[in-house]
C-alpha positions as CSV (number, residue, x, y, z in Angstrom):
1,X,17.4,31.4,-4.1
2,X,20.3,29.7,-5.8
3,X,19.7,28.3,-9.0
4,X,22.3,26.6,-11.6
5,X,23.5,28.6,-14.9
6,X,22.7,25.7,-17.2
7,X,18.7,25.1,-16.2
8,X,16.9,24.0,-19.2
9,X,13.3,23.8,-19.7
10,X,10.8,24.4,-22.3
11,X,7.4,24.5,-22.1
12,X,6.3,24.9,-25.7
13,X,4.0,22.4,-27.1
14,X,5.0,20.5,-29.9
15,X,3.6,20.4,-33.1
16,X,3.9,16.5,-34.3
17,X,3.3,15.4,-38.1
18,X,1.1,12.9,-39.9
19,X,1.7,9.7,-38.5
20,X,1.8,6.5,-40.1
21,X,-0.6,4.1,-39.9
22,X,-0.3,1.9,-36.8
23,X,0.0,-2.4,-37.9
24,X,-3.5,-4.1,-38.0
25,X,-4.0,-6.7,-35.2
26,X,-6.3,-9.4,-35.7
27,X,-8.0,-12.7,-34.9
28,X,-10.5,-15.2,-35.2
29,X,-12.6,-16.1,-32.3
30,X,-15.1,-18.7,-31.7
31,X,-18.6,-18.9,-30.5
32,X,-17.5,-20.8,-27.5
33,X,-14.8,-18.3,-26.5
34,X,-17.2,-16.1,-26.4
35,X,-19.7,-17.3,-24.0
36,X,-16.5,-18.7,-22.2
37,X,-16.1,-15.0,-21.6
38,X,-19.4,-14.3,-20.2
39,X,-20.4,-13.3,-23.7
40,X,-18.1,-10.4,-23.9
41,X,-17.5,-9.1,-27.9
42,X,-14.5,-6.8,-27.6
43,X,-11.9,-7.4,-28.5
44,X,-9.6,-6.1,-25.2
45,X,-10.8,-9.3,-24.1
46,X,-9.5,-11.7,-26.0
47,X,-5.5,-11.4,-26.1
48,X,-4.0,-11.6,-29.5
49,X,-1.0,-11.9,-28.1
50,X,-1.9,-14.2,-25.3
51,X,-2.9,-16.8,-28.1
52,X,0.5,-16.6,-29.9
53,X,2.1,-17.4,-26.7
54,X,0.3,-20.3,-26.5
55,X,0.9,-21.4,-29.7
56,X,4.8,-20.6,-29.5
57,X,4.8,-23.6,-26.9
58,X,2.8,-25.9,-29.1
59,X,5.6,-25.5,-31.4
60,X,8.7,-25.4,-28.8
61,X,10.8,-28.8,-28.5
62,X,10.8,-28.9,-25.3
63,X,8.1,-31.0,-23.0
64,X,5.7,-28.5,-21.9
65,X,4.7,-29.0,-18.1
66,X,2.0,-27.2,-15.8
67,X,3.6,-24.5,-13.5
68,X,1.9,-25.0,-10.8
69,X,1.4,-29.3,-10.7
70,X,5.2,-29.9,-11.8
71,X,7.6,-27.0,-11.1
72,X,5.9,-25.6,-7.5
73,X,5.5,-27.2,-4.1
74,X,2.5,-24.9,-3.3
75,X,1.5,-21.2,-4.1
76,X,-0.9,-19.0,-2.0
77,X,-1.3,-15.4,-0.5
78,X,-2.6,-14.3,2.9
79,X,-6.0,-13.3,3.6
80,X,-7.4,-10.4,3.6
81,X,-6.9,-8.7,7.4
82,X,-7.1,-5.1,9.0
83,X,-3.7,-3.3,9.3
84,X,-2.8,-2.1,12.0
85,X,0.2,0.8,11.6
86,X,2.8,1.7,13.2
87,X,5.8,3.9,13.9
88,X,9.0,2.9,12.2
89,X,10.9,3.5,15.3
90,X,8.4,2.0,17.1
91,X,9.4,-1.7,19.1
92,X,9.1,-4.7,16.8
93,X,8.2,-2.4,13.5
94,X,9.3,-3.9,9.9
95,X,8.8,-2.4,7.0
96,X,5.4,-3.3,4.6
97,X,5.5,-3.3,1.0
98,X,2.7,-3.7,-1.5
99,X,3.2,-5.5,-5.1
100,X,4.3,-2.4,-6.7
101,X,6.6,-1.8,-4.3
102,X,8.1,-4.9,-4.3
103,X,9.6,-5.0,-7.5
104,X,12.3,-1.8,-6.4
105,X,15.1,-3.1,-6.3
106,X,16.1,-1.4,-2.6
107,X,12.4,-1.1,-1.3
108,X,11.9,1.9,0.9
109,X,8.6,1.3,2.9
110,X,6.4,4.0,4.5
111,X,4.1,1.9,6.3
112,X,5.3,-0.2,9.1
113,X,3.5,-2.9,11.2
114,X,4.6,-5.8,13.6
115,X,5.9,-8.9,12.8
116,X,3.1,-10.7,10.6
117,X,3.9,-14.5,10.3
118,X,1.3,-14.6,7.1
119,X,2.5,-11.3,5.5
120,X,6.5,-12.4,6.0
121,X,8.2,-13.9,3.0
122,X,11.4,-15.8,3.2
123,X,14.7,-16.4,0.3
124,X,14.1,-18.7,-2.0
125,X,10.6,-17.6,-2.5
126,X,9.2,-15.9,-5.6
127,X,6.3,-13.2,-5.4
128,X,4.1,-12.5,-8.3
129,X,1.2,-9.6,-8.3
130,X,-2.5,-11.0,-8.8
131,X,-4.2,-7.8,-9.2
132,X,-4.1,-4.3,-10.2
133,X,-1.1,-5.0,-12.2
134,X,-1.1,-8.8,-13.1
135,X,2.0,-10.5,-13.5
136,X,4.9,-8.4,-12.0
137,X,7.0,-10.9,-10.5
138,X,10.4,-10.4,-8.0
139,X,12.9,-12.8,-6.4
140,X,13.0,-13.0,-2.6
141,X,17.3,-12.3,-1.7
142,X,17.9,-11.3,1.3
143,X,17.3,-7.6,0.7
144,X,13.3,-8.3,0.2
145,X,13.4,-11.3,2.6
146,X,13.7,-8.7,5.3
147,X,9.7,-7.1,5.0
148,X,6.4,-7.9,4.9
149,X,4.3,-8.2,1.5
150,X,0.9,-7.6,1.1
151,X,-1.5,-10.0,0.3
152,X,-2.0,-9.0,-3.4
153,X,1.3,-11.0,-4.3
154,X,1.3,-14.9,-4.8
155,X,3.9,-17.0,-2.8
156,X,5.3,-19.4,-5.2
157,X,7.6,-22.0,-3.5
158,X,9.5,-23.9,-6.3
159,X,10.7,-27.7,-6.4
160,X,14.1,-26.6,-7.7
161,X,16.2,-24.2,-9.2
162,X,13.8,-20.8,-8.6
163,X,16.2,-18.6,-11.1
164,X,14.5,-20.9,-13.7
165,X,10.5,-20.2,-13.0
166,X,11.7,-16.6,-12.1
167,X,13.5,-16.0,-15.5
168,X,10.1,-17.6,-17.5
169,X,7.9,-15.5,-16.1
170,X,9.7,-12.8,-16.5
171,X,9.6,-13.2,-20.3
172,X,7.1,-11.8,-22.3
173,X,5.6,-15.1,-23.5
174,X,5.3,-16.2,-19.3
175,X,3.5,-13.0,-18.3
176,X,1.0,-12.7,-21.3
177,X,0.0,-16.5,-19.6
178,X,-0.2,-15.1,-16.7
179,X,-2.6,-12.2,-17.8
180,X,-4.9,-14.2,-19.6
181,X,-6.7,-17.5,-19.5
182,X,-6.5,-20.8,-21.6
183,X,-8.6,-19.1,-24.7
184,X,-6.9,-15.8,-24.3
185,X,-9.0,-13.7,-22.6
186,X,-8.2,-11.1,-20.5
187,X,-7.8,-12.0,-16.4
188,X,-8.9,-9.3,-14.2
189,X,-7.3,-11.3,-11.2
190,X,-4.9,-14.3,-10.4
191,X,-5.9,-17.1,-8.1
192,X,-3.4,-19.9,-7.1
193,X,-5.1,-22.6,-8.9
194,X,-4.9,-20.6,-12.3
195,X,-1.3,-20.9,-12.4
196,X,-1.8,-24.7,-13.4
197,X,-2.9,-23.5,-16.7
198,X,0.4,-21.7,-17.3
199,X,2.6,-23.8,-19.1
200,X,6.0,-23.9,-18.8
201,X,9.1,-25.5,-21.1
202,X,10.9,-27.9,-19.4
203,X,14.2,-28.5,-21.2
204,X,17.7,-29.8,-20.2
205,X,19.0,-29.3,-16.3
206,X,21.9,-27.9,-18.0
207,X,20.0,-25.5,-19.7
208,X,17.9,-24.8,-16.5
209,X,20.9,-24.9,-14.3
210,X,22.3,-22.4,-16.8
211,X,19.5,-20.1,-16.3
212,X,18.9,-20.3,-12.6
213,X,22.6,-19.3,-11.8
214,X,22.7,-16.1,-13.8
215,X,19.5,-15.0,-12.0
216,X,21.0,-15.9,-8.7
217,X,24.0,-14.4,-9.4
218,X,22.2,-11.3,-10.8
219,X,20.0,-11.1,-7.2
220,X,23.5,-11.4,-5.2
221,X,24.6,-8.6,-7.2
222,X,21.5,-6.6,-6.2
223,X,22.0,-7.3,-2.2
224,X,25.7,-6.4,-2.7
225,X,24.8,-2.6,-4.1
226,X,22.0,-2.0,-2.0
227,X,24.7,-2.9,0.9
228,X,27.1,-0.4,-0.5
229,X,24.1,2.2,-1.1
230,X,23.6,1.6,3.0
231,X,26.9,1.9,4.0
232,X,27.6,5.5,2.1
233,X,24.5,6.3,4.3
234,X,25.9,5.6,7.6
235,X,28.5,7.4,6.9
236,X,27.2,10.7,5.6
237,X,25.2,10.4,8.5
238,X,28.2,10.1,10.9
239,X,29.7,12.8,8.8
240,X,27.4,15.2,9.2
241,X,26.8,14.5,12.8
242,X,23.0,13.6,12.2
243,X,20.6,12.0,15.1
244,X,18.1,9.6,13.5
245,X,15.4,11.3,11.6
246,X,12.7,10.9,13.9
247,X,15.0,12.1,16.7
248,X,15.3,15.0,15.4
249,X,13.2,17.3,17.8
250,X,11.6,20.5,16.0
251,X,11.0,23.9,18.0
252,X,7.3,24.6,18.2
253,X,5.5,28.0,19.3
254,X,4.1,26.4,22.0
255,X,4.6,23.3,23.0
256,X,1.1,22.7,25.2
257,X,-1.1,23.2,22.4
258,X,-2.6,19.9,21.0
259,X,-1.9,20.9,17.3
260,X,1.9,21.9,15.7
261,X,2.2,25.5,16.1
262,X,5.1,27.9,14.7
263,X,6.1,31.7,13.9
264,X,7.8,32.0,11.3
265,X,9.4,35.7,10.8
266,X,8.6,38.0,7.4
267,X,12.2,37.5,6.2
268,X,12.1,33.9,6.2
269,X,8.8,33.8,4.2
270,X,10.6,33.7,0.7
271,X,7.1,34.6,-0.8
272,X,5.4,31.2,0.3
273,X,2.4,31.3,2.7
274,X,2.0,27.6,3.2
275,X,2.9,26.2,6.9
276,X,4.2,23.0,4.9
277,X,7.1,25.2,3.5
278,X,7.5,26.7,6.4
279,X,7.7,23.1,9.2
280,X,10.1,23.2,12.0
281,X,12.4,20.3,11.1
282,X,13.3,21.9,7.6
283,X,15.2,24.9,10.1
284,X,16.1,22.1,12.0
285,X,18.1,20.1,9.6
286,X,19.5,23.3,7.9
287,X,20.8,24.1,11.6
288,X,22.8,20.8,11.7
289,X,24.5,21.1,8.1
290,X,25.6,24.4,9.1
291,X,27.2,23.4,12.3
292,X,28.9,20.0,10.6
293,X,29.0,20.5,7.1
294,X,32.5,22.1,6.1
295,X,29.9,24.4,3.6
296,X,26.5,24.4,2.3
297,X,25.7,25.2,-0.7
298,X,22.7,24.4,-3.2
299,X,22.5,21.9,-5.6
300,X,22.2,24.5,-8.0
301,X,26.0,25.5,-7.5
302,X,28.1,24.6,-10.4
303,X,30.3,22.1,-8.3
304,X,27.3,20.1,-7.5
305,X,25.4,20.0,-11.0
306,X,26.3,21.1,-14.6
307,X,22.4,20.9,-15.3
308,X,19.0,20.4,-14.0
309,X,16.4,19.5,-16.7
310,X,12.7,19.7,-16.5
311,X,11.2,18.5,-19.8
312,X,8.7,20.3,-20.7
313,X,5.2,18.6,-21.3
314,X,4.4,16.5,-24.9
315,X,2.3,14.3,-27.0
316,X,3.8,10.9,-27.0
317,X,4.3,8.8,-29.7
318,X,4.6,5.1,-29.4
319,X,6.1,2.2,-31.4
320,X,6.4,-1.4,-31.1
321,X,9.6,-2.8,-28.8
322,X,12.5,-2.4,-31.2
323,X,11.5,0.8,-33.1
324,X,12.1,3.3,-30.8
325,X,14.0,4.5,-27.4
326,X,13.0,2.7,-23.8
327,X,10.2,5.1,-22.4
328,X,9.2,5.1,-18.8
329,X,7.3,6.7,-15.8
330,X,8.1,7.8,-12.2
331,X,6.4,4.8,-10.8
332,X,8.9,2.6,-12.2
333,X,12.1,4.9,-10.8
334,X,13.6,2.5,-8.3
335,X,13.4,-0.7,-10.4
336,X,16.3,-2.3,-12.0
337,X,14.7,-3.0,-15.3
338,X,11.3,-0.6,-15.5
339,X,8.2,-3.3,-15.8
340,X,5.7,-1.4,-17.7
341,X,8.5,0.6,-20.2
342,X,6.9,1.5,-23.3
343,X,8.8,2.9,-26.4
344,X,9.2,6.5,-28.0
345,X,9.1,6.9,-31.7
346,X,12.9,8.4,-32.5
347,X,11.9,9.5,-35.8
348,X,9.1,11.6,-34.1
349,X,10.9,12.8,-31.1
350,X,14.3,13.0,-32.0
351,X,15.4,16.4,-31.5
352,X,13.8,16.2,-28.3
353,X,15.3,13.1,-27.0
354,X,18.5,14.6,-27.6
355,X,18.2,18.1,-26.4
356,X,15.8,16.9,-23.2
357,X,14.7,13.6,-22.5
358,X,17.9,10.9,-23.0
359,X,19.7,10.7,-19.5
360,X,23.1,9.4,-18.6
361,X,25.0,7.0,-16.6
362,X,24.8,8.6,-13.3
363,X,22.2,10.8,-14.1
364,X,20.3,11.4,-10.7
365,X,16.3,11.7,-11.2
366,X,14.2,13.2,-9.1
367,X,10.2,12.9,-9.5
368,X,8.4,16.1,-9.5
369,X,4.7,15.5,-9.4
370,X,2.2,12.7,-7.8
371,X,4.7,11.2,-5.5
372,X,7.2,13.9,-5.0
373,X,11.1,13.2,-4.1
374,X,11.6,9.8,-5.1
375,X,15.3,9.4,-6.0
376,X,17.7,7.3,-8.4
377,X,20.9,7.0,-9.8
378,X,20.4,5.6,-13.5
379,X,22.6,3.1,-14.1
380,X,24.7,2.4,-17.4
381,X,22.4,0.0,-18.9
382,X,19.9,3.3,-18.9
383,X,21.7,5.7,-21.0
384,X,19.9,6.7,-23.7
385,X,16.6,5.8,-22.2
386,X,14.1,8.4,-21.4
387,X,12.3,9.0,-18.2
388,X,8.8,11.0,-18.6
389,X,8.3,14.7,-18.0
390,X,7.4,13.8,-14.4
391,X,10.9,12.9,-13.5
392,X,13.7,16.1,-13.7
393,X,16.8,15.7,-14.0
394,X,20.1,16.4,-12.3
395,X,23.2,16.3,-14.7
396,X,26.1,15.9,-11.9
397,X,29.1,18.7,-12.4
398,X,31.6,15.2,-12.2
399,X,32.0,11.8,-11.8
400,X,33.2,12.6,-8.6
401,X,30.9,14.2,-7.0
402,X,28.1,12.4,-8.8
403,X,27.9,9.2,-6.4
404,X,28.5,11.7,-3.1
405,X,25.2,13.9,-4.8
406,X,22.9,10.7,-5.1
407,X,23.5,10.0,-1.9
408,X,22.8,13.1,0.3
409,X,19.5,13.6,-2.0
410,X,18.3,10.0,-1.3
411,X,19.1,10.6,2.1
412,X,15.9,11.3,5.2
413,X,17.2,14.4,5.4
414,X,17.3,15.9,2.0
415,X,13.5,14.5,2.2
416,X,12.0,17.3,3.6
417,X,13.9,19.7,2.1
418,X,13.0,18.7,-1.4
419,X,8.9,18.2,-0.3
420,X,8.9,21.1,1.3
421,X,8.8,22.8,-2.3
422,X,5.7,21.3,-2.7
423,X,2.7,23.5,-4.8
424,X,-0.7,22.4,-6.1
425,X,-4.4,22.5,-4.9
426,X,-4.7,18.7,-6.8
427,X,-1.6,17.3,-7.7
428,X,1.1,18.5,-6.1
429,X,4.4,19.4,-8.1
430,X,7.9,21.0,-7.5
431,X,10.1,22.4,-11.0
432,X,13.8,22.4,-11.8
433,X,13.9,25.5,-9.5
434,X,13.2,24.2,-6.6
435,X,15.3,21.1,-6.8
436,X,18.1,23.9,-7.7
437,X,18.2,25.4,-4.3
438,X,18.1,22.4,-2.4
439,X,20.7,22.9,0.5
440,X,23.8,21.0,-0.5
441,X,26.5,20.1,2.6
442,X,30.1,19.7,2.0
443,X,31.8,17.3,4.1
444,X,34.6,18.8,6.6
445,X,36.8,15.3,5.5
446,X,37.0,15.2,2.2
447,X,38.4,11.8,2.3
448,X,35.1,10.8,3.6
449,X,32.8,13.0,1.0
450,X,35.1,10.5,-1.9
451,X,34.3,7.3,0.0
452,X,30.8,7.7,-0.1
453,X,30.9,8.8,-3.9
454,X,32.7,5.7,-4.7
455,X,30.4,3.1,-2.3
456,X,27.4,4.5,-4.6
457,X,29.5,4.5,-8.0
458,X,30.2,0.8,-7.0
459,X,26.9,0.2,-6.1
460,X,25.4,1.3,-9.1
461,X,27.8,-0.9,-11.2
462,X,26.7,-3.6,-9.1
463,X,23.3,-3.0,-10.5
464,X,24.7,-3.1,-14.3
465,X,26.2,-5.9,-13.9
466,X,23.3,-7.5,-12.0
467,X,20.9,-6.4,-15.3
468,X,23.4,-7.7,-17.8
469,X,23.9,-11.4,-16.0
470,X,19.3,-11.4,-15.9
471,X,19.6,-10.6,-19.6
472,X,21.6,-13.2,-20.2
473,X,19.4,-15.4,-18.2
474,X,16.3,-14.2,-20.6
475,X,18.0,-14.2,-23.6
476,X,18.8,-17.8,-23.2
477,X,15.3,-18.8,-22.3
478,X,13.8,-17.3,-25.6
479,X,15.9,-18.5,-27.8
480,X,17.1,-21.7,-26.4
481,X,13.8,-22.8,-24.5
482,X,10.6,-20.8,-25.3
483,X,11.1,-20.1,-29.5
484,X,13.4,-23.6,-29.6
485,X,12.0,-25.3,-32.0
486,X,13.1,-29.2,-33.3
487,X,11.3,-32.8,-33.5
488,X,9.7,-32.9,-30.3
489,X,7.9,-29.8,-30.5
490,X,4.0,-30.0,-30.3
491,X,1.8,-29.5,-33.0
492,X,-1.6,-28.6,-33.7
493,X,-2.8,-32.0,-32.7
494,X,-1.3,-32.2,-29.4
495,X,-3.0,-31.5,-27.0
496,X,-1.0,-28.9,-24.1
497,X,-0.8,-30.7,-20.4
């Protein structure tokens, strides 16, 4: 097994000092509230925060409307049904995505079904989560336009200008009124008729217009990259001569048997007794690279990576947004902006953050435990964040081979020969090692190998761009909408809509 000179790892615990004294959160409650809240006295129930962001838009100068009664035509989610799998190649299969899944920004599905008038979702439209995770929220372009959605996301249909809703409820203030209820207490699940108790600004249409055309232009941005991102697929699988995935047609021991069956020889065993290292379409995939690929090699070779990090496990130390470096988890790999990011006390981490845990523009991550073999390329608006232990990392040898990397690891073939790696009798994990010998293919046409890298380079700006112009959007909306405050704000004495 191949592995890269410059693997870095450390497994050490570390030994954190006295910390300071986290800020004392508090408020006042009345009797009311709390029978309100089926006479619940803790205080995880009632929302601190929830409160102030009601309170902000008594104070904001802008008319404050109903979400639900004066910015959407209607808002609803399917019911509840039995699903009914299929095969991705099968006739008629599109892709179905639940509301986690739905906020990546190039969805890959693994379940597929038929066509599902009540589960399909059309542009225009915005989705919001309404349990498990309340208040995740997504535009529909036409990348997400082309699956199904589970029925734990709200449909919203807006009157006008969807950029607008989509930008307030992505704000902090818009999803802690989403999360809890008129007095501030905790929602375990949204209905459609709640959303008329979230409020909403409504200031100029120039200031609306404003908003609503940075978000669209940020969502056209998306569709463009993922198209790049799809095109530097095709062709490494033209390249590389590669049938469709499930085409691909593994050897077995013998074929008449009702259950997969297969020898595998003692030299090939590599020390691993488990049949899942050892499946048929691994040999058959490393067959194919060897016949196209001008050479394979490992992604440990020092032309393909200059590093590959595995951080090694530690106690985490949070701090408030603002205090410390973006902080988040495997789950949130694929999205543009991570939705649950939490923040890492720099004064506590520090030399770790430097020596381990910062990444890169065009650092390519690779999950390593739970859901094994996810892939991203971080974008430039993620450097100097920090991905969790779960997630290793691959320091491309060059810029120019960095984009050409990302994309034979994202690839359905790599797939397999990344999983196959897997260990664990409860949660299964793979290490820096593994991803290290990784078969690697060099393209015969060279020309080819740099147009691929530069589709996914040019993707991922894409993506940079289309975070900076949503930003903008939010930006805007907090300080010119949500926290604007003049003569017409409300006050204690009136009453919200």
């Amino acid at each position: 097994m191949v592995v890269p000179q410059a693997i870095k790892r450390n497994d050490q615990a570390t030994v954190l000092p006295e910390l300071a004294p986290q800020p004392f959160k508090w408020s006042t409650v009345s009797l009311t509230e709390v029978l309100g809240a089926g006479g619940r006295l803790e205080a995880s129930v009632f929302n601190i925060e929830g409160r102030q962001a009601r309170e902000t838009l008594h104070r904001c100068k802008w008319p404050v409307k109903s979400l639900l009664k004066d910015f959407l035509t209607s808002a609803y989610y399917p019911g509840r049904f039995k699903r009914s799998y299929i095969k991705n190649n099968d006739s008629g299969a599109v892709g179905f995505i639940g509301s986690s899944e739905m906020l990546a920004i190039n969805p890959e599905p693994v379940k597929f079904m038929v066509h599902n008038h009540e589960l399909a979702v059309s542009e225009g439209q915005i989705l919001l989560s309404r349990s498990g995770t309340i208040g995740n929220v997504t535009y529909i372009s036409k990348t997400l336009s082309n699956f199904l959605v589970s029925e734990h996301a709200i449909r919203l249909n807006c009157k006008d200008k969807p950029g607008y809703v989509y930008a307030y409820l992505r704000t902090h203030t818009g999803r802690l009124l989403v999360e809890t209820n008129t007095y501030g207490a905790v929602v375990s699940q949204v209905e459609p008729e709640h959303l008329t108790e979230v409020h909403i600004p409504d200031p100029s249409p120039i200031l609306k217009q404003q908003i609503h055309d940075f978000i669209m232009a940020s969502f056209r941005l998306r569709d463009e990259s993922n198209a790049l991102m799809n095109e530097a697929q095709k062709l490494l699988k033209a390249a590389l001569k590669l049938p469709d995935i499930d085409d691909i047609k593994p050897k077995y021991f013998d074929s008449s048997a009702d259950l997969r069956n297969y020898s595998v020889s003692l030299s090939c065993l590599d020390g691993r007794l488990e049949a899942s290292y050892h499946l048929p379409i691994v040999d058959s995939i490393q067959r194919l690279l060897a016949a196209n690929a001008k050479e394979v090699v490992t992604v440990g070779d020092s032309r393909v990576s200059k590093a590959i990090i595995l951080p090694g496990r530690f106690k985490r130390v949070y701090v408030e947004e603002g205090q410390g470096v973006t902080f988040f988890g495997g789950k949130q790999i694929l999205e543009l902006d991570p939705s649950t990011k939490k923040y890492l006390s720099s004064k506590q981490h520090g030399k770790r953050i430097t020596e381990q845990l910062t990444i890169l523009e065009n650092t390519i991550l690779v999950t390593r435990s739970g859901t094994i073999g996810k892939i991203n390329i971080a974008p430039k608006h993620w450097k100097g964040w920090i991905p969790n232990e779960h997630i290793i990392r691959v320091i491309p040898a060059n810029a120019s081979i960095a984009g050409y990397t990302y994309a034979w690891l994202a690839s359905d073939y790599a797939y397999p020969l990344i999983h196959r790696f897997t260990y664990g009798a409860v949660v299964d994990e793979i290490d820096d090692f593994h991803v290290a010998a990784v078969p690697f293919p060099f393209l015969q046409d060279t020309n080819i190998q740099k147009t691929i890298n530069d589709k996914v380079l040019e993707a991922n700006r894409k993506r940079f761009e289309a975070y900076e112009l949503e930003q903008k959007a939010l930006k805007i909306m907090d300080e010119k909408v949500i926290f604007a405050e003049g003569a017409g704000a409300y006050n204690d004495k009136s009453p919200m809509p």
